[in-house]
C-alpha positions in Angstrom: 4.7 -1.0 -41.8 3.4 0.4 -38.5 -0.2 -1.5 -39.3 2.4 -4.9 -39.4 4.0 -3.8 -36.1 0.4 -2.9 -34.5 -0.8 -6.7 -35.5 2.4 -8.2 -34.4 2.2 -6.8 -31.0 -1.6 -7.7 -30.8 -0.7 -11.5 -31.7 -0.8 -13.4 -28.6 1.6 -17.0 -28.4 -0.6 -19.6 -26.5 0.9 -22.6 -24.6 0.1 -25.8 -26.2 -1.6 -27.3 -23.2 -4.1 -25.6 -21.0 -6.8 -26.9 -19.0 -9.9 -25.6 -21.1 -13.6 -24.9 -20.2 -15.3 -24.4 -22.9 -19.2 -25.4 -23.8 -20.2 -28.0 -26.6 -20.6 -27.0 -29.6 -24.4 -28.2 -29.6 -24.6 -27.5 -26.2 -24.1 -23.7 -26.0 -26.8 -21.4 -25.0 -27.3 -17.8 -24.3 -30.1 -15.9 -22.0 -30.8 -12.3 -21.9 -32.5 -10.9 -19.2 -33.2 -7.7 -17.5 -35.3 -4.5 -16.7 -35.1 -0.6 -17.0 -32.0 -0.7 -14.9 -29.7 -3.2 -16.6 -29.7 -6.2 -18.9 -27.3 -9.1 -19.0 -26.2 -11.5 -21.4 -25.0 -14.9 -20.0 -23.7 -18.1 -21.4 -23.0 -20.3 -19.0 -19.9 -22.1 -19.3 -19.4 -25.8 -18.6 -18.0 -26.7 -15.5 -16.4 -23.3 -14.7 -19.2 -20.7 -14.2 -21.1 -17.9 -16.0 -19.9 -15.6 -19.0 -22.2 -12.3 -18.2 -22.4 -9.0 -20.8 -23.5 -6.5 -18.4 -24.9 -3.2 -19.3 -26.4 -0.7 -16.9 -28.5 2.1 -17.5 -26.2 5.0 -19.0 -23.3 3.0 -19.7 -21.6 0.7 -21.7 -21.5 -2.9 -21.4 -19.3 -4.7 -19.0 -18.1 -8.3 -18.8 -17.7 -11.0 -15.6 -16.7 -14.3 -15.5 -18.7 -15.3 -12.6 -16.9 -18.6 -11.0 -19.0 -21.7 -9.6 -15.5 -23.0 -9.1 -12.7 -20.7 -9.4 -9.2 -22.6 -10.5 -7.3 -19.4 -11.6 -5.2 -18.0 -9.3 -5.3 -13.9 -8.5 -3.8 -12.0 -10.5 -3.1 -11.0 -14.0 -5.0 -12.6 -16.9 -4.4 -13.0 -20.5 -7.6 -11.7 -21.9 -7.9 -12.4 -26.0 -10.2 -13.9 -28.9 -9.3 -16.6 -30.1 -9.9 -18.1 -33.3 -12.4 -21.6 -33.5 -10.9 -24.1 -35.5 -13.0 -23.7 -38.3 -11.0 -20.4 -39.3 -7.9 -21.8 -39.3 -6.2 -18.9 -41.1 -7.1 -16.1 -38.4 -5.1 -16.0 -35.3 -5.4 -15.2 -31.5 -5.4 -11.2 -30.7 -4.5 -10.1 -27.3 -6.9 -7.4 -25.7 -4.9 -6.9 -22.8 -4.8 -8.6 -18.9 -7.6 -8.4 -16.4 -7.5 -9.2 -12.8 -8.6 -12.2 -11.6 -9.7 -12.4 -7.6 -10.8 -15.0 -5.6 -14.6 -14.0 -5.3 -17.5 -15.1 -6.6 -17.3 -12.7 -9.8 -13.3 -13.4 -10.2 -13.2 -11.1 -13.1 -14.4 -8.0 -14.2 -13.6 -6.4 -17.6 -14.2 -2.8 -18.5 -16.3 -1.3 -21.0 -13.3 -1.1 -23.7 -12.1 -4.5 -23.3 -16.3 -5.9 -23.3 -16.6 -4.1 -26.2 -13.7 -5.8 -27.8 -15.1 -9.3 -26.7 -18.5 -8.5 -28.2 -17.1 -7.5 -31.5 -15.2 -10.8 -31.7 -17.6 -12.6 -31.2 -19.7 -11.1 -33.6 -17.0 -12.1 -36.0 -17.0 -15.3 -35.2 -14.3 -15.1 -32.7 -13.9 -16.5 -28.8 -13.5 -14.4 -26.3 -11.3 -16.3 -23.7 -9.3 -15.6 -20.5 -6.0 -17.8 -19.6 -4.3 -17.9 -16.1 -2.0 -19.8 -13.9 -3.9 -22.0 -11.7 -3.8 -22.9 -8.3 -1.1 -24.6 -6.8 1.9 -24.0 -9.3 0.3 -26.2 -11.4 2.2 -26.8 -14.8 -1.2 -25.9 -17.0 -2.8 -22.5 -17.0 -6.8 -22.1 -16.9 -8.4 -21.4 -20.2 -12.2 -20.1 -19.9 -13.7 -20.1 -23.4 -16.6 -17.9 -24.4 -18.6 -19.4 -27.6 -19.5 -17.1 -30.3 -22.5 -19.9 -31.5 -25.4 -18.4 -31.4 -24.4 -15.1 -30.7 -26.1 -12.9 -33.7 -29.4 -13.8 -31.6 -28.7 -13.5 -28.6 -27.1 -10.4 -29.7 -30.5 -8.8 -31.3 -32.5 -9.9 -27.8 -29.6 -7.9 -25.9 -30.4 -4.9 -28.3 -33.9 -5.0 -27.5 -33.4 -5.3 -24.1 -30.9 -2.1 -24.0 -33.3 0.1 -25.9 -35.6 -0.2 -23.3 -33.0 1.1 -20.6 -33.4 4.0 -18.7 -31.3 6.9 -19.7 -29.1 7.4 -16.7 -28.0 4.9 -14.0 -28.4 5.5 -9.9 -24.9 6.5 -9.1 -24.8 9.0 -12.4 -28.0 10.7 -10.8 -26.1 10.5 -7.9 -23.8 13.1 -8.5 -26.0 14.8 -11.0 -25.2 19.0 -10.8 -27.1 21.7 -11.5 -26.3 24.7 -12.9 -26.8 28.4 -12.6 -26.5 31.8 -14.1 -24.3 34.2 -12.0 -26.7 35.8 -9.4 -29.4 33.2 -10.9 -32.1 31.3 -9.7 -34.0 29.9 -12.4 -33.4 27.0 -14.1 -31.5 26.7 -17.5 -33.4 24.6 -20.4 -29.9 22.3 -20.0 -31.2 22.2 -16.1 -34.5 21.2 -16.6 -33.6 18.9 -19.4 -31.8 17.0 -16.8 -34.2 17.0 -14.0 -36.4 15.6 -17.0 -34.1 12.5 -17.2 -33.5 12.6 -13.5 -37.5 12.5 -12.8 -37.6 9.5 -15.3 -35.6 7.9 -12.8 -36.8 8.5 -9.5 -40.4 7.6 -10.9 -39.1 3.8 -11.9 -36.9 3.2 -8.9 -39.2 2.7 -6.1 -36.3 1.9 -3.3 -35.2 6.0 -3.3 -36.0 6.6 0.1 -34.7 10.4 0.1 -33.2 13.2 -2.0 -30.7 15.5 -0.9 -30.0 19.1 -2.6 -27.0 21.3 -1.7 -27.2 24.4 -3.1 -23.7 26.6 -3.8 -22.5 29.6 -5.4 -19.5 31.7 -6.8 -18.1 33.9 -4.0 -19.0 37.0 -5.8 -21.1 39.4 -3.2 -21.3 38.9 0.6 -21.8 35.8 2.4 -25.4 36.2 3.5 -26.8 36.8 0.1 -24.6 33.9 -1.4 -25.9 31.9 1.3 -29.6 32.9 0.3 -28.9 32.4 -3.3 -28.1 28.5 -2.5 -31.2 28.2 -0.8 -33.4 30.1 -3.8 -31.4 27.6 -6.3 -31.9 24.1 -4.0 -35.6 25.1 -3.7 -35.7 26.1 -7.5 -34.7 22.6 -8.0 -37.2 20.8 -5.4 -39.9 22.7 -6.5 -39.4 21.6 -10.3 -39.4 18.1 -9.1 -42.4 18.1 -6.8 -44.3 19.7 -9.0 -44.0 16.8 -11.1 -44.9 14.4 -8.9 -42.0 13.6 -6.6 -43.2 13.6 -3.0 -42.0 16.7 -1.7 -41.1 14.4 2.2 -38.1 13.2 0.2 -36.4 16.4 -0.1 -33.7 17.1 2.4 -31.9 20.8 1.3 -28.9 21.7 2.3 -27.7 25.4 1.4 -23.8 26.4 1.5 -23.5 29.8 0.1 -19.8 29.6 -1.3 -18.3 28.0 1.4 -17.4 24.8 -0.9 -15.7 25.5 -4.2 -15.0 23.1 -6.8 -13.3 25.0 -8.7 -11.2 28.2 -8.3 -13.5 31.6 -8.3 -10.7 33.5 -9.8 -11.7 32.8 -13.6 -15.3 32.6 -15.2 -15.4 29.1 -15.7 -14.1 28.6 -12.5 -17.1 30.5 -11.3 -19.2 28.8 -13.2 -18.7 25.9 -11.9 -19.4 26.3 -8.4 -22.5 28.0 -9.0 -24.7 25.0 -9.0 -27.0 22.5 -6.6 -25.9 19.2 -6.1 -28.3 16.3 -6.8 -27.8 13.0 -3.9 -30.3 10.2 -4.1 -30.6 7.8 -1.1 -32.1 4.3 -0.7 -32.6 2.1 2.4 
C-alpha cells in the first residue's frame, strides 16, 4: 500500500501540448570533456541549448540546462523522466521543481536530482524540464534530454571522473586542521589531508597564496595559547614546504583562542577549536 501511494505521488500529469525541444533521434550526440578539476557531459539540444552533467573534483555530479535561447520564464520547473515512446507501458516520474532564471545557465539541478536524471537515462528514460513560457503563452516549454547513446557516453564520463582530483578548490578552501590539546604536531588524519591538499596545490597552477590561521582551546593563559597557534600554523607550513610548496606563498596568521567555533566548555567543544585553518587564494 504505502509503495502504491509513493508511486502515485511520483506520477507526474503532463499537458497534452507543449512546445518541445528535443534532438533527433539520429541526430543526438554526446561529448565528454574535462581535466583533473571537472568533467562534463553535454548533449546539445536542438534549438534550445546545452544539456551539461557536471562533476567537480570531490563532488557529485550536477546538471545545467545552459540556454542559447531561453523561452521559459523564471521560476519553478517541473523537472521528471519521461518515458520515449517505445516503452509505452512506463510512465512519467516527477523528481521534483528546479528554478529556472533568466541567465545564460537558466537552470541548475543539484547533486540528488542529477543523480536521478542519470539513472533514468541509464534506464532508458528522458530526463526533461517543463515551464510556462514567456508571455502568458497558452503552451509551456518542454526541454528533452535523450537517453540515445547514453551507456557510452556514460563509460567516457567514468573514465573521465576517475582521473579527478580528490578534493575540489573551495573544499581545500576551508580545509581544518586539527590538534591534540596542548599539541603541536600533526595527527596521521592531519597529514593525510595535507597529502590530498598538496595533490592539489601541485596541479592548480593559478594559487597565488596560502593562508594559515592557527587557534586553540582557551585552556591556559593567553600568551601561551597565542604561541601554540603559531607552533601549530608553522607545523602545518613547514609540512607543506617541505614538500615542495614555495614557502613565499604562506601567509600565517596566529589567534590564540580568541575565535571559537565551538563552545570550550565540553571536550568536543574544545576539540574543535583547536585547529589551523587552511585558505587558498588565486589572482
Amino acid at each position: 500500500m504505502a509503495r502504491a501511494c509513493i508511486a502515485l505521488l511520483l506520477t507526474v500529469a503532463l499537458p497534452a501540448h507543449a512546445l518541445t525541444f528535443q534532438t533527433r533521434m539520429e541526430e543526438v550526440e554526446w561529448s565528454v570533456e574535462g581535466d583533473k578539476f571537472e568533467c562534463r557531459l553535454t548533449q546539445p539540444v536542438s534549438g534550445y541549448g546545452d544539456a551539461v552533467f557536471v562533476r567537480r573534483a570531490g563532488e557529485r555530479p550536477v546538471f545545467e540546462l545552459k540556454a542559447w535561447n531561453n523561452l521559459m520564464r523564471p521560476g519553478q520547473a517541473q523537472l521528471y523522466n519521461d518515458a520515449p515512446m517505445w516503452q509505452p507501458q512506463a510512465r512519467a516520474r516527477l523528481l521534483g521543481y528546479t528554478a529556472v532564471s533568466d541567465e545564460q545557465v537558466a537552470i541548475r539541478v543539484p547533486q540528488q536530482q542529477a543523480g536521478q536524471m542519470l539513472a533514468g537515462l541509464a534506464s532508458g528514460l528522458h530526463p526533461t524540464i517543463q515551464r510556462a513560457a514567456w508571455a502568458n503563452a497558452v503552451e509551456p516549454v518542454r526541454v528533452v534530454v535523450s537517453s540515445i547513446g547514453y551507456q557510452q557516453a556514460w563509460t567516457d564520463f567514468q573514465k573521465c571522473s576517475a582521473g579527478l582530483l580528490p578534493m575540489n578548490f573551495d573544499q581545500i578552501s576551508n580545509s581544518v586542521v586539527s590538534f591534540a590539546s596542548g599539541g603541536t604536531h600533526l595527527s596521521a588524519s592531519a597529514k593525510q589531508l595535507l597529502d590530498t591538499a598538496l595533490e592539489y596545490l601541485q596541479a592548480d597552477e593559478e594559487i597565488t597564496g596560502i593562508v594559515l590561521e592557527g587557534h586553540s582551546d582557551n585552556v591556559g593563559n593567553r600568551l601561551d595559547n597565542r604561541e601554540l597557534a603559531r607552533q601549530r600554523a608553522l607545523a602545518v607550513r613547514n609540512y607543506l614546504v617541505e614538500r615542495g610548496v614555495a614557502e613565499e606563498l604562506f601567509s600565517l596568521r596566529f589567534h590564540g583562542d580568541r575565535y571559537p567555533v565551538a563552545s570550550n566548555r565540553s571536550a568536543e567543544g574544545r576539540a574543535l577549536n583547536r585547529r589551523v585553518n587552511l585558505k587558498l587564494e588565486k589572482s
